[in-house]
C-alpha positions in Angstrom: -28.8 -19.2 38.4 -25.1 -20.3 38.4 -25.1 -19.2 35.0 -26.0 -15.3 35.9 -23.6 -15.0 38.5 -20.8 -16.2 36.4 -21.7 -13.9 33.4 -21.9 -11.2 36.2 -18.7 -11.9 37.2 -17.4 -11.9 33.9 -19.0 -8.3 33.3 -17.6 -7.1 36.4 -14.0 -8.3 35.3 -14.4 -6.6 32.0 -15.6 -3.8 32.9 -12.7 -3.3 35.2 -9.8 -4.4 32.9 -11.5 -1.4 30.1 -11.4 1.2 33.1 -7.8 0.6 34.0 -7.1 0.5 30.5 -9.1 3.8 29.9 -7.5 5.4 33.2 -3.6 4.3 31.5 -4.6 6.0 28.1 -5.6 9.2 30.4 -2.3 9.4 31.9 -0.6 9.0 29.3 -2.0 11.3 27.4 -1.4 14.0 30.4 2.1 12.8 30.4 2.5 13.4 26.7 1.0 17.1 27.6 3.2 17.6 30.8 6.1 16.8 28.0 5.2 18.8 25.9 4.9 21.6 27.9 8.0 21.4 29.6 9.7 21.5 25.9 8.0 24.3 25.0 9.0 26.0 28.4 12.7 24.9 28.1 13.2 26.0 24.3 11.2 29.4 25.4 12.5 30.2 28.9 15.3 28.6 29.5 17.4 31.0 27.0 16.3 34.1 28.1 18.2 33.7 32.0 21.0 31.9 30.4 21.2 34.8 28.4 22.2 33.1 25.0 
């Protein structure tokens, strides 16, 4: 019995630990994006009211 609940726990840890790791690798990802968008905007954009 002691033996389940400690595997359980161990699981539960896990399981957590690879969702916060999966959650980082999401945000990341949308920062990359946000990045890269605001590059694209800058380069594109930004010249035209500047008016170089």
């Amino acid at each position: 019995m002691l033996i389940l609940i400690c595997v359980g726990l161990i699981c539960i840890i896990v399981i957590q630990i690879l969702r916060i790791a999966y959650l980082n690798k999401k945000v990341e990802k949308l920062a990359l994006k946000e990045r890269l968008l605001t590059q694209i905007i800058e380069d594109r954009c930004i010249p035209y009211y500047t008016g170089e």
